[in-house]
C-alpha positions in Angstrom: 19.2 19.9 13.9 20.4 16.3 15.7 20.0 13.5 13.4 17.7 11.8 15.8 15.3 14.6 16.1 12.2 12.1 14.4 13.0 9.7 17.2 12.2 12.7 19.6 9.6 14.4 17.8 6.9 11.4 17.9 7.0 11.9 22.0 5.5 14.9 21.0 2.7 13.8 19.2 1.1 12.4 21.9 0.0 15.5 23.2 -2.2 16.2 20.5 -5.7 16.6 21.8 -8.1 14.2 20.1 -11.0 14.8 17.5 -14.0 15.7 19.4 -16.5 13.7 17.5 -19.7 15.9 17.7 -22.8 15.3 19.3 -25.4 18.5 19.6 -29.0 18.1 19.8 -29.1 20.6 16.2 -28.9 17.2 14.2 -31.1 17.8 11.3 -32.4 14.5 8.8 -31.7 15.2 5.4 -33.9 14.1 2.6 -32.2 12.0 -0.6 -32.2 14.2 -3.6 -31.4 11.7 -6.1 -30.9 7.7 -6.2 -29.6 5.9 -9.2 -27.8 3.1 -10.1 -24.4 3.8 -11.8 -22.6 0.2 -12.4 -23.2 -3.2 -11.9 -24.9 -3.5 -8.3 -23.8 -0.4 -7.4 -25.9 2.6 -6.3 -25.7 6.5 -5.9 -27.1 8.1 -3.4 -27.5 12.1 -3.3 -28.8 14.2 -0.1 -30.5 18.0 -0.3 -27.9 20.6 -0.2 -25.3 18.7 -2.7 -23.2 21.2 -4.6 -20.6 19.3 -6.4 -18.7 22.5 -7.2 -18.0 22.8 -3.8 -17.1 19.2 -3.1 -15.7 17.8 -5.7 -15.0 14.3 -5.9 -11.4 13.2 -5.2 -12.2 9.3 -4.8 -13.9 8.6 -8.1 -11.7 8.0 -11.1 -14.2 8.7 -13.4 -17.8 10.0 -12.9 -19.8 6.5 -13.4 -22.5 6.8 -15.6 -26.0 6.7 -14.1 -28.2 3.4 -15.6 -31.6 3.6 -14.1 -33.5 3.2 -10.7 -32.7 1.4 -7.8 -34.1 -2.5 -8.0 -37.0 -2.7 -6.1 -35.2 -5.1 -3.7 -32.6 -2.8 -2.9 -32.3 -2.8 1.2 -29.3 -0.5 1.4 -30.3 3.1 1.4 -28.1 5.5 3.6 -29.6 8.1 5.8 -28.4 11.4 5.8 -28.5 14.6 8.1 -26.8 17.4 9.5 -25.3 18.6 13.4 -25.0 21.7 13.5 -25.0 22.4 9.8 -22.4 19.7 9.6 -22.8 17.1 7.0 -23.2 13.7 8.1 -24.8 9.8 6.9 -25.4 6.2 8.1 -25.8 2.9 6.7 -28.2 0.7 8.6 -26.4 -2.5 8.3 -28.5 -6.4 8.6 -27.8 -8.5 11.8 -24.7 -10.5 12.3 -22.7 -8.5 10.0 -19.0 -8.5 9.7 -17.3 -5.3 9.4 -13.9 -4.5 7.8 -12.3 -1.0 6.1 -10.9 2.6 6.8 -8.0 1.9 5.4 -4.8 2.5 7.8 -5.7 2.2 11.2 -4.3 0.3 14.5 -7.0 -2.5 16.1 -7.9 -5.6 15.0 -9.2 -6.8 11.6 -12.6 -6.7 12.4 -14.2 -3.0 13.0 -17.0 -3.6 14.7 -17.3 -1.3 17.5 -14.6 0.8 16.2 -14.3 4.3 15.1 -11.6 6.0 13.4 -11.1 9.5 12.7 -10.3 10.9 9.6 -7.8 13.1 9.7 -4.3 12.4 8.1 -1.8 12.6 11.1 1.9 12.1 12.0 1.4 9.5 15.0 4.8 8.0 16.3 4.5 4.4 17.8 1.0 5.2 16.7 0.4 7.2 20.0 -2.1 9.7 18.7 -5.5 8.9 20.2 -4.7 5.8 21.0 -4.5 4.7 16.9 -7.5 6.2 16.2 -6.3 8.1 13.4 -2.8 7.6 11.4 -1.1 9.0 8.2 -4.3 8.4 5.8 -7.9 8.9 5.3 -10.4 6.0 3.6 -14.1 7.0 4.1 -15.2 3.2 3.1 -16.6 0.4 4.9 -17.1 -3.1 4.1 -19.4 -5.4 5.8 -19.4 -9.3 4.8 -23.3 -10.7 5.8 -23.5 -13.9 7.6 -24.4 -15.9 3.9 -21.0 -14.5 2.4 -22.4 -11.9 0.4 -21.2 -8.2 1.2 -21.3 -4.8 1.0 -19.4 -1.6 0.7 -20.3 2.2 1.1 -18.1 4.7 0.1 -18.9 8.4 2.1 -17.3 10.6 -0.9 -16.0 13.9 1.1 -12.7 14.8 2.2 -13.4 17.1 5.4 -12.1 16.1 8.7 -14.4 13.1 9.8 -14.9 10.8 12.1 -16.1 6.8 10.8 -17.6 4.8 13.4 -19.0 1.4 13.2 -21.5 -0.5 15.6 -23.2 -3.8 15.1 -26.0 -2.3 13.6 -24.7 0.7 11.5 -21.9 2.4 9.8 -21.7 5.9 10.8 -19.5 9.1 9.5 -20.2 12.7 11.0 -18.0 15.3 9.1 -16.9 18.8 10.0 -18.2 19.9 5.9 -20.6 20.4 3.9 -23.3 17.9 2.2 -21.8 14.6 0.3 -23.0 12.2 -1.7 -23.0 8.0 -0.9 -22.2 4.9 -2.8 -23.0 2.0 -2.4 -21.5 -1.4 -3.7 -24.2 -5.1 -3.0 -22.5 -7.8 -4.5 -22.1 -12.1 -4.4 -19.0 -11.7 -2.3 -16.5 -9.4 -0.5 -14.0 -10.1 -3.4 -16.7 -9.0 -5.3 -16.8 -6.0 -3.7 -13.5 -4.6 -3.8 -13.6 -5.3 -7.2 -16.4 -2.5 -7.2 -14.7 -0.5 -5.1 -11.5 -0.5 -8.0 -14.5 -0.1 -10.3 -15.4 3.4 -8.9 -11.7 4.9 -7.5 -9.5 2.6 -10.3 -6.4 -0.1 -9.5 -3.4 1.1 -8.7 -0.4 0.8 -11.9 2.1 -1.5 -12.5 5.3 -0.4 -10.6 8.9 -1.8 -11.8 9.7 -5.3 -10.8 12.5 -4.2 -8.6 9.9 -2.8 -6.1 8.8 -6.5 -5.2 12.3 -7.1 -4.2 14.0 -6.5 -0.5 14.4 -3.4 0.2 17.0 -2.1 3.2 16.2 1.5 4.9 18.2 3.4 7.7 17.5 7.2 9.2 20.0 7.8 8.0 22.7 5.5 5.7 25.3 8.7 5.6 27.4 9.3 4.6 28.3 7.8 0.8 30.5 5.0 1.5 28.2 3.8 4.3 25.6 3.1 1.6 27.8 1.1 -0.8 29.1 -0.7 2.4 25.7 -1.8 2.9 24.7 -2.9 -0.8 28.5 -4.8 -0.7 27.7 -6.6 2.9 23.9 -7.5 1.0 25.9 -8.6 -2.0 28.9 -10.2 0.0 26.6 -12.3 2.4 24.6 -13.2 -0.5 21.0 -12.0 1.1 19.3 -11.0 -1.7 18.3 -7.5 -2.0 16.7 -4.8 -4.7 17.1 -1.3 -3.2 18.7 0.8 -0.6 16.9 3.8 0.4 18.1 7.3 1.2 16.3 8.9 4.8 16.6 12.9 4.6 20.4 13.3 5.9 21.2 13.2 2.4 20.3 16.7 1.9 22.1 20.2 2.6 20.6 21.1 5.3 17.5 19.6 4.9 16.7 21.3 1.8 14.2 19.2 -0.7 16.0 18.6 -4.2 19.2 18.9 -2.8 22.6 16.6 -1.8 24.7 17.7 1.3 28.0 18.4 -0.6 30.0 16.7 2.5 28.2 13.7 2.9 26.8 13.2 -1.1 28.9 15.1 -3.0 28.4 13.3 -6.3 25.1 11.6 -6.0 25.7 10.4 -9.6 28.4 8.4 -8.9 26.5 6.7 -5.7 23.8 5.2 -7.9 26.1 4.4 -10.6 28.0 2.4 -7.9 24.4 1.2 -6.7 23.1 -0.1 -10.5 26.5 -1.6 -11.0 25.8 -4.2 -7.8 22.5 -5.1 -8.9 20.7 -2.2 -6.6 18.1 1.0 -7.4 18.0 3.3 -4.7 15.0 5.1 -3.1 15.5 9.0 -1.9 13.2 11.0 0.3 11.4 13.8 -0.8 9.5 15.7 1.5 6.8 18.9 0.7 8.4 21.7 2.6 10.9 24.3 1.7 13.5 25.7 3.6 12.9 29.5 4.0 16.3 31.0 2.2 16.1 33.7 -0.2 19.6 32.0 -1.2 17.5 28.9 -1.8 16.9 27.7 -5.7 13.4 26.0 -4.4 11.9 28.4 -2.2 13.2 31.2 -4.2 11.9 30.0 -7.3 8.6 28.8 -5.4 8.1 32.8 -4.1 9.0 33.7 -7.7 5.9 31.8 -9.2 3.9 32.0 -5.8 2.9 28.7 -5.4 2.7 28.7 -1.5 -0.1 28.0 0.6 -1.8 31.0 2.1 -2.9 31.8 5.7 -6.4 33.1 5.9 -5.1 36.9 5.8 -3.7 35.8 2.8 0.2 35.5 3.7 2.4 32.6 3.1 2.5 30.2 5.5 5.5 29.3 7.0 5.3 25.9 9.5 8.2 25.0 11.2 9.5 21.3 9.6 12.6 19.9 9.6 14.9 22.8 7.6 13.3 24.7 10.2 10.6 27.5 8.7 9.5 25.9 5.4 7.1 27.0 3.2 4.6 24.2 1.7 3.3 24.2 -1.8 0.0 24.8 -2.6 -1.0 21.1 -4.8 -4.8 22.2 -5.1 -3.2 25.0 -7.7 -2.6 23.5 -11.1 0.3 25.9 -11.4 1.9 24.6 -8.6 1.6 21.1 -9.6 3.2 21.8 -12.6 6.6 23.7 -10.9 6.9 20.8 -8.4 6.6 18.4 -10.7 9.4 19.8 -13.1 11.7 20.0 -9.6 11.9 15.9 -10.3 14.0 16.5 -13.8 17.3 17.0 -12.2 16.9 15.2 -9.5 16.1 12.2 -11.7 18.9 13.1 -13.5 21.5 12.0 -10.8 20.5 8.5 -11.3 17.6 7.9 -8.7 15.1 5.2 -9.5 12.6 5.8 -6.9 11.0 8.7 -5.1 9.7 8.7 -0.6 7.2 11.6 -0.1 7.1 11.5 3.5 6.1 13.6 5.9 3.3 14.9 3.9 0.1 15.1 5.9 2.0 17.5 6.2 3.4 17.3 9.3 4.3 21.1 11.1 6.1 21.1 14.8 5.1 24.8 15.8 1.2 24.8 15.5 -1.3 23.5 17.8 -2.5 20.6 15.7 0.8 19.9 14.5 -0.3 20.2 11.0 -1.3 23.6 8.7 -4.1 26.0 10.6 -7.6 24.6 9.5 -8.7 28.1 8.4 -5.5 28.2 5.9 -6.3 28.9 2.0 -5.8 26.4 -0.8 -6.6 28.2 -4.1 -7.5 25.5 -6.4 -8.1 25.4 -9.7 -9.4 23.6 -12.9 -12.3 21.4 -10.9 -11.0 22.1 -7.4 -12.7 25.3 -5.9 -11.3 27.1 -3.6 -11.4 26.0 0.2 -9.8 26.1 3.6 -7.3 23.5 4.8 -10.2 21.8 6.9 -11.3 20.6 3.6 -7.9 19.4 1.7 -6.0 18.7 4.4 -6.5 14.5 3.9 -6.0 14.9 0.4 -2.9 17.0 0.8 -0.4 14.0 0.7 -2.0 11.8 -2.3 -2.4 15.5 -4.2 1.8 16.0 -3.6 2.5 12.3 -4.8 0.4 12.8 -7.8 2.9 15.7 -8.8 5.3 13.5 -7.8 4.1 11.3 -10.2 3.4 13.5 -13.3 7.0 14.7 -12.8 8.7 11.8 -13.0 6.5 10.4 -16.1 7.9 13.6 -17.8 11.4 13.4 -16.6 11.3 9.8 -17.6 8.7 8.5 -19.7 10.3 5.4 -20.8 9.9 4.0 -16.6 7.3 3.1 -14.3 7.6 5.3 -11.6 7.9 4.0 -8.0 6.9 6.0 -5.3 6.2 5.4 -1.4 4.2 7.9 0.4 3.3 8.1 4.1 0.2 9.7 3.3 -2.8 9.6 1.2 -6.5 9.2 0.6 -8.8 6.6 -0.7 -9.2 6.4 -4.6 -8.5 9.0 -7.4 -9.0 12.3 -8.6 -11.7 12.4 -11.3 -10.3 15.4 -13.6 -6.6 14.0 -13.5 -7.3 10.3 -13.3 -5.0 9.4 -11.0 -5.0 9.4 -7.0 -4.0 7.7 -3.8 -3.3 4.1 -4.9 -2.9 5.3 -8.2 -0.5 7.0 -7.4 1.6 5.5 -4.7 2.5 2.7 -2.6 2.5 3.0 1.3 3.7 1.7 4.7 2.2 1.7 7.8 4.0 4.5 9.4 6.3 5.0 12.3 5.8 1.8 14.2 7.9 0.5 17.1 10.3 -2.2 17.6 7.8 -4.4 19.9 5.8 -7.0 19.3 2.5 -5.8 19.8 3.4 -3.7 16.5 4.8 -6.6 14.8 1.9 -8.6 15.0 -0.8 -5.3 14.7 1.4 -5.1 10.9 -1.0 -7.8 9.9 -4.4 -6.7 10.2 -3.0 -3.1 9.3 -2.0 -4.1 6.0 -4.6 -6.4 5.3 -7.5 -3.6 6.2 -5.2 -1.4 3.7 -5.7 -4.0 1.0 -9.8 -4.4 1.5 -9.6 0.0 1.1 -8.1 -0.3 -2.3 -4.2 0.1 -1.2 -3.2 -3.2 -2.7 0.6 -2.6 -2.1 1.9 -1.8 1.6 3.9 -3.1 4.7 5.4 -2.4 7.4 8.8 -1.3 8.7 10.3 -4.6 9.0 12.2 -4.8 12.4 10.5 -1.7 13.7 11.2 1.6 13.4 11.4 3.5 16.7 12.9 1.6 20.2 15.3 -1.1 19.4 14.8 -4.6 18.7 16.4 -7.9 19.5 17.2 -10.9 17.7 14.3 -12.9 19.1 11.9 -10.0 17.6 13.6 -9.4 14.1 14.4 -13.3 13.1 9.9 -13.5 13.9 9.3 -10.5 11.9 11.1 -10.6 8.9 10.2 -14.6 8.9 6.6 -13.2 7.8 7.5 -9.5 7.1 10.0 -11.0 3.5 5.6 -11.7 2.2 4.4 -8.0 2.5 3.7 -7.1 -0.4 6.5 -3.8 0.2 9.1 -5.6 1.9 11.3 -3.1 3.7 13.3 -3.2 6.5 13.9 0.5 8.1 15.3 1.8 11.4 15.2 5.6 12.8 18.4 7.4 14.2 19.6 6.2 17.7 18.7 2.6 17.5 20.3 0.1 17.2 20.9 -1.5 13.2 18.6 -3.5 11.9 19.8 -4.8 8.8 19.8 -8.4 8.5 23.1 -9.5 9.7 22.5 -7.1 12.9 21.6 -9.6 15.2 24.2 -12.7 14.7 24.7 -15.4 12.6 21.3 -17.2 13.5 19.0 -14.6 12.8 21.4 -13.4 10.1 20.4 -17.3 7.9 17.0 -16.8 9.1 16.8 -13.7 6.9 18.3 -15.0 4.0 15.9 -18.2 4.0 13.2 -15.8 4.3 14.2 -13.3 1.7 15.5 -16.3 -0.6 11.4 -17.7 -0.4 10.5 -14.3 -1.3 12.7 -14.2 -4.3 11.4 -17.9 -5.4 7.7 -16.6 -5.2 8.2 -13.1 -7.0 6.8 -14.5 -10.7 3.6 -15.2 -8.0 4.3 -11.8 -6.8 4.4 -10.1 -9.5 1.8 -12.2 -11.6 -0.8 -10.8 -8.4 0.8 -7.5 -9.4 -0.8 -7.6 -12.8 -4.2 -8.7 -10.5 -3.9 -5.7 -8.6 -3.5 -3.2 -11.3 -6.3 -5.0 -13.7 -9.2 -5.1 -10.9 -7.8 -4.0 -7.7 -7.5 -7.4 -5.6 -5.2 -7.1 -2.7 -1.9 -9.1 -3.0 -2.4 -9.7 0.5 -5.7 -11.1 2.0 -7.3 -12.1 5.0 -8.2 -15.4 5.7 -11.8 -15.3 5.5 -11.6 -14.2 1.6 -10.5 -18.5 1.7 -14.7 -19.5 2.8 -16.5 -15.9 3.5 -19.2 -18.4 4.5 -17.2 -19.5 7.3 -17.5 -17.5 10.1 -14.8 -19.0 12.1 -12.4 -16.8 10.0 -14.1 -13.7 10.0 -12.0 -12.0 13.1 -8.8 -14.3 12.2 -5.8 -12.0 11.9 -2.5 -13.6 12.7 -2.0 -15.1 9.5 -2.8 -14.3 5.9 -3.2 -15.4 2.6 -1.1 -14.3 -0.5 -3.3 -14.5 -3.5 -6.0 -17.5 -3.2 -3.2 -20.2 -3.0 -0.9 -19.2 -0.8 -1.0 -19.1 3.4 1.6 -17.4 5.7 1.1 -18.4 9.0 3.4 -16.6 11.4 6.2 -18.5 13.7 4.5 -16.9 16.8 0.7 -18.3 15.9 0.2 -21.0 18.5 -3.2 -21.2 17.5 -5.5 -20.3 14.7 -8.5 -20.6 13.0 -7.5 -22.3 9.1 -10.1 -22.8 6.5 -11.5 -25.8 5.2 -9.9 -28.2 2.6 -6.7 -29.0 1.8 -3.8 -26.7 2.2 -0.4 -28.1 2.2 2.7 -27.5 3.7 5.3 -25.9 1.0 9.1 -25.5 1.5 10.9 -23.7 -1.2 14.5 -23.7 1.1 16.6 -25.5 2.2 16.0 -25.0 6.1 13.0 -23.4 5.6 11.0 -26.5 7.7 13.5 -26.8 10.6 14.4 -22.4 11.3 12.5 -21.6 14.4 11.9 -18.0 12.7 10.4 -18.9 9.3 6.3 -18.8 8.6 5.0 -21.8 7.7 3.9 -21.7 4.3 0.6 -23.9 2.9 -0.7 -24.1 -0.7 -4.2 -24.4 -1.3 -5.9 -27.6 -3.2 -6.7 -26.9 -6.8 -3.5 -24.3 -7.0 -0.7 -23.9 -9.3 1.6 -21.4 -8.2 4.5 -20.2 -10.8 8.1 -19.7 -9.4 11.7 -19.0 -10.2 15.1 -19.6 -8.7 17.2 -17.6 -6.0 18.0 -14.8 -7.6 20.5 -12.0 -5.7 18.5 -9.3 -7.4 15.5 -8.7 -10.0 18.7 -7.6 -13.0 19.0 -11.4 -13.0 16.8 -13.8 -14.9 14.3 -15.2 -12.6 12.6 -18.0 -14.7 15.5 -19.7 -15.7 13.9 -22.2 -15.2 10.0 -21.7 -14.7 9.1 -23.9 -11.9 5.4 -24.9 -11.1 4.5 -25.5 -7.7 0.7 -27.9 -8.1 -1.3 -29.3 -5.1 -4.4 -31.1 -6.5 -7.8 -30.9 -5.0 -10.5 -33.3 -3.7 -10.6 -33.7 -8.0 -7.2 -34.4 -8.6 -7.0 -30.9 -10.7 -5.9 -27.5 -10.4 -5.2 -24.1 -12.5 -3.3 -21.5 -12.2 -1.5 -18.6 -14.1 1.6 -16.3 -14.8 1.4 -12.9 -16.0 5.4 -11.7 -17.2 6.7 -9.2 -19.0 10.1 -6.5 -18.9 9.8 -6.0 -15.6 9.9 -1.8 -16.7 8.5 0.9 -19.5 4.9 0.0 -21.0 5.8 -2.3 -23.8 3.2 -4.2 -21.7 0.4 -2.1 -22.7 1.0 -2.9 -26.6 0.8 -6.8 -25.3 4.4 -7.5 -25.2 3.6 -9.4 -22.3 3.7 -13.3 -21.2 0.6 -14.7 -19.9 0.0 -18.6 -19.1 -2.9 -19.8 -18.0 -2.2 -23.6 -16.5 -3.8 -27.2 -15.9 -3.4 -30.1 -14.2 -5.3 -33.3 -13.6 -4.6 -36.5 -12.1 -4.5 -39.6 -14.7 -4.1 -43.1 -13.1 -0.6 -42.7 -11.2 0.1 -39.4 -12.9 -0.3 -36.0 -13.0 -0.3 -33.6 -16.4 0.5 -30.5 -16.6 0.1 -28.2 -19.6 -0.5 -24.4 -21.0 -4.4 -23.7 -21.0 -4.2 -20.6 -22.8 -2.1 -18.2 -23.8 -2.2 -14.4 -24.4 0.6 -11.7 -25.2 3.1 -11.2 -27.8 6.1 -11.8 -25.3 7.8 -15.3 -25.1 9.6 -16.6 -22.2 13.4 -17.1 -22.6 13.0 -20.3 -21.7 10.6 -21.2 -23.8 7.8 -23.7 -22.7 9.9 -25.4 -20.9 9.7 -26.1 -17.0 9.9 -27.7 -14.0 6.6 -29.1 -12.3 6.6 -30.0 -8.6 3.2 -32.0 -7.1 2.7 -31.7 -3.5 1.4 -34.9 -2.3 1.1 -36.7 1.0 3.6 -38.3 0.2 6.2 -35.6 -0.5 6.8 -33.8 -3.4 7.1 -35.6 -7.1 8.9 -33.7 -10.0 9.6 -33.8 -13.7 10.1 -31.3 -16.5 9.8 -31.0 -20.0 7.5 -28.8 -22.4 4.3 -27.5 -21.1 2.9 -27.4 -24.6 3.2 -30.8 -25.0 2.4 -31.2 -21.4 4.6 -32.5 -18.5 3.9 -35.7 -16.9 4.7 -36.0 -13.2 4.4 -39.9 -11.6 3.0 -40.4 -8.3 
């Protein structure tokens, strides 16, 4: 098979024939069986015809407990029916609303009008209906009122579907059978995702190195190209965390395996890697060569794990070892033998694990994906049921194997995974599920610049769906790119919160030296503000795993009373206090109040290619030094970054601990909550509180920078006794 077969492969995706979305005159109204609440403002909502034995939830984390009737007040009831003995509901939604959700999908931020379908799907250059549906599936839908307060409703079924949204209503239409409805009222949107973490949990803390850069190729091949990359990263001093291996690794495109010509001690390669400061990433996809000779598939045939066709036959799909065989992750015996596949493999010294390809994607059928009449077995809580019903869930079910394996192969690590696909929220009986499982990109994009600046609002709708940690292939993936292009998109792209840059086979490279020495500084200045901001990072990290806030937000989460910002999408907001404005925004809407200009490089005011940065008033943002890579000590010293308000105060926090393992979780952690206020021609800055049993090496002591009109003041000292800064 040519090493640029993915390149050719997404031509043919766009021949797939689009979702028909279903409209028959056999639509049926469904009466609500049961309405309770089951959390703070948040309601359940059952229809006639429920049988959670045949739809089990894979979205809720754990079964909420129910508290009592609906308030009185309570406006947002869902409607429910069927088409066709199809199962269907819609939210009736107030005047004026904003609309935002449905996780990864092309368009703009704001859904009105929109519809997606739901139906996990490999979509090169996103050319599959037009965007309409991608590599994932999130049945949820926010919608901000025009007072600020919002709204969320989760539709809890996996089956094929199809989410629409009008002015006036929220709308999914499913090809399965009755499902039950949550919905989430609350003060604010924030307020609502909160909920929404609430009901499907927060994704975990992943290992620092993950925040770093991270460089990708289809493929780096063989060997001694990948340690010529790390040493160029190393010898240019751009900093960098990870290199990533793309499938050429393998024999023959054989899962769990190393291509004894190009990787013939895989060992030694990420010895060579940890040695220069990198981990390394290698791609794991869920098919299995058909080879009798085969350890995989023969062991696989041995224990029967397969997925069956409807005659009861394994299926064989054609993938990239050519017929492949895909296990079966509804049957708790097969997640237990693909989990202990990751023992060995872990063994060679990989520190991360890419499940891609795992909608999962099949060249030889009509759909391009597994027959919908095909047989998953289940087991434990999962019944039985045809592909038409776990086929969204198949990806986030293989990275939670994926998951358990590594735990067991190494329990003493955080596991860090990327999958391309997945599903909203977790699965109740195991605890764990799509962002609990994984972090994610947005696909297959394409070196233009439509996609670099559709990355935006794609990642930010990710974060308001619960996927708190994604981004896009920095550079582009398919098609090649200039200079112009990459300098613009890594000048924003370095603030993902996954930062990776990735090209596929037959283009041109895209690391960042590719494109001359202009666009080769204009990389490092953006990756070297990155790796300035990464205790921020890292402290919105802890954010994200305790109640599920995005890392990255849109710029209405600044004033969601402001409707000025509720369709902006070419800039976003890290955290509350920072803003990353693009260098191709000519003009935006900003919020209110004050937000600042920050530089944190040298260069980083005057490079044509670098996002303009802006703190917020009333923020103190924690930062360390240029580091090359996350082995090195990063708060060495702890610098504060403040920029008072109308008050003259502000607050903010850093949450640090090992960086790995789960000493965290028996409080051998750091965290610092911070104040500042303005006295006379000064500004103090001290520790607020303090929690954890972990110190920082450098004790107390820090730097403290105020942004002021007048440029930046600085001093240092002990943040204990407090640090005073003169105006």
């Amino acid at each position: 098979m040519k090493s640029n077969l993915r390149f050719k492969l997404f031509v043919a995706c766009l021949a797939l024939i689009a979702i028909p979305a279903t409209v028959s005159a056999a639509t049926k109204n469904v009466k609500i069986k049961h309405s309770v609440m089951v959390g703070n403002d948040i309601a359940k909502f059952i229809p006639k015809g429920y049988d959670a034995s045949k739809i089990p939830s894979l979205a809720i984390v754990k079964e909420p407990q129910e508290q009592g009737k609906l308030p009185s007040g309570w406006k947002l009831i869902p409607e429910f029916s069927t088409t066709d003995g199809k199962a269907n509901a819609v939210l009736r939604v107030p005047d004026g609303t904003s609309l935002y959700g449905g996780g990864e999908v092309t368009g703009p931020l704001l859904r009105n009008g929109k519809t997606i379908k739901l139906w996990n799907t490999d979509s090169g250059a996103y050319g599959v209906d037009n965007g309409t549906r991608l590599y994932q599936s999130h049945p949820w839908m926010m919608g901000v009122r025009k007072d600020g307060t919002a709204f969320g409703i989760l539709f809890d079924t996996t089956w094929k579907a199809v989410l629409s949204c009008t002015d006036n209503k929220i709308e999914l239409r499913s090809e399965g059978v009755p499902f039950r409805v949550f919905v989430i009222d609350r003060e604010s949107p924030q307020a609502v995702v909160r909920g929404l973490a609430e009901l499907t949990g927060t994704t975990p803390m992943i290992p620092r190195w993950a925040l770093g850069y991270h460089q990708c190729r289809f493929s780096y091949q063989p060997d001694s190209r990948v340690i010529e990359v790390a040493d160029t990263f190393r010898y240019k001093r751009i900093p960098c965390d990870a290199i990533w291996m793309d499938i050429d690794y393998m024999d023959g495109y054989r899962i769990f395996t190393f291509s004894p010509e190009k990787f013939p001690n895989p060992k030694a390669v990420n010895r060579d890697l940890h040695l220069r400061g990198f981990h390394s990433t290698w791609m794991i996809d869920p098919g299995a060569k058909i080879d009798p000779n085969y350890f995989v598939y023969k062991s696989g045939t041995e224990n029967d794990i397969w997925v069956k066709t409807a005659k009861g036959e394994n299926f064989h799909g054609d993938a990239w070892p050519g017929a492949a065989a895909f296990p079966d992750f509804t049957y708790p015996k097969a997640q237990k033998w693909w989990a202990g596949l990751y023992k060995d493999f872990l063994a060679q010294g990989v520190d991360g694990v890419w499940n891609d390809v795992n909608e999962p994607q099949i060249n030889d059928t009509p759909n391009k994906t597994m027959p919908e009449d095909n047989i998953h077995r289940g087991g434990g809580d999962l019944p039985q049921g045809t592909h038409l019903q776990y086929h969204n869930v198949y990806g986030m079910l293989m990275v939670r194997s994926s998951r358990e394996g590594m735990l067991s192969a190494r329990p003493d690590k955080r596991p860090f995974i990327l999958t391309r696909s997945n599903f909203l929220g977790a699965c109740a009986q195991h605890a764990f599920g799509g962002q609990r499982y994984a972090a994610t990109w947005t696909g297959d994009n394409g070196s233009t610049w439509e996609h670099m600046k559709l990355s935006i609002p794609m990642s930010l709708t990710l974060g308001l769906s619960g996927q708190p940690i994604s981004g896009a292939d920095i550079g582009g993936f398919l098609f090649n790119a200039n200079g112009d292009l990459f300098g613009n998109w890594i000048g924003f792209g370095a603030f993902y919160p996954f930062s990776r840059g990735h090209a596929c086979a037959g283009t041109n490279n895209k690391e960042p030296w590719a494109f001359g020495p202009e666009v080769e500084k204009a990389s490092r200045i953006a990756i070297e503000r990155r790796y300035i901001l990464l205790p921020y990072f890292y402290t919105l990290m802890h954010e994200a795993a305790t109640d599920g806030m995005p890392i990255m937000r849109p710029a209405f989460f600044a004033d969601p009373k402001d409707l000025s910002l509720r369709a902006e999408e070419q800039y976003f907001l890290v955290g509350d206090n920072l803003m990353v404005v693009p260098a191709f925004v000519e003009k935006a809407n900003y919020p209110k109040g004050i937000w600042r200009e920050l530089s944190l490089v040298d260069g980083d005011k005057t490079d044509k290619y670098q996002a303009n940065l802006k703190i917020r008033g009333g923020a103190i943002i924690p930062t360390g030094k240029v580091i090359q890579n996350t082995t090195e000590e990063s708060l060495d010293p702890l610098t504060l970054i403040v920029c008072l308000d109308e008050n003259g105060k502000a607050q903010g926090e850093l949450y640090w601990d090992a960086g790995d393992g789960w000493d965290f979780q028996k409080k051998q952690y750091c965290m610092q909550k911070y104040v500042a206020e303005k006295q006379g021609n000064s500004v103090v800055v001290k520790i607020a509180g303090q929690d954890g049993l972990m110190s920082l090496k450098s004790g107390n002591m820090a730097i403290v920078k105020v942004i002021t009109d007048n440029g930046v003041r600085q001093a240092s000292g002990n943040l204990t006794d407090g640090i005073e800064v003169k105006l």
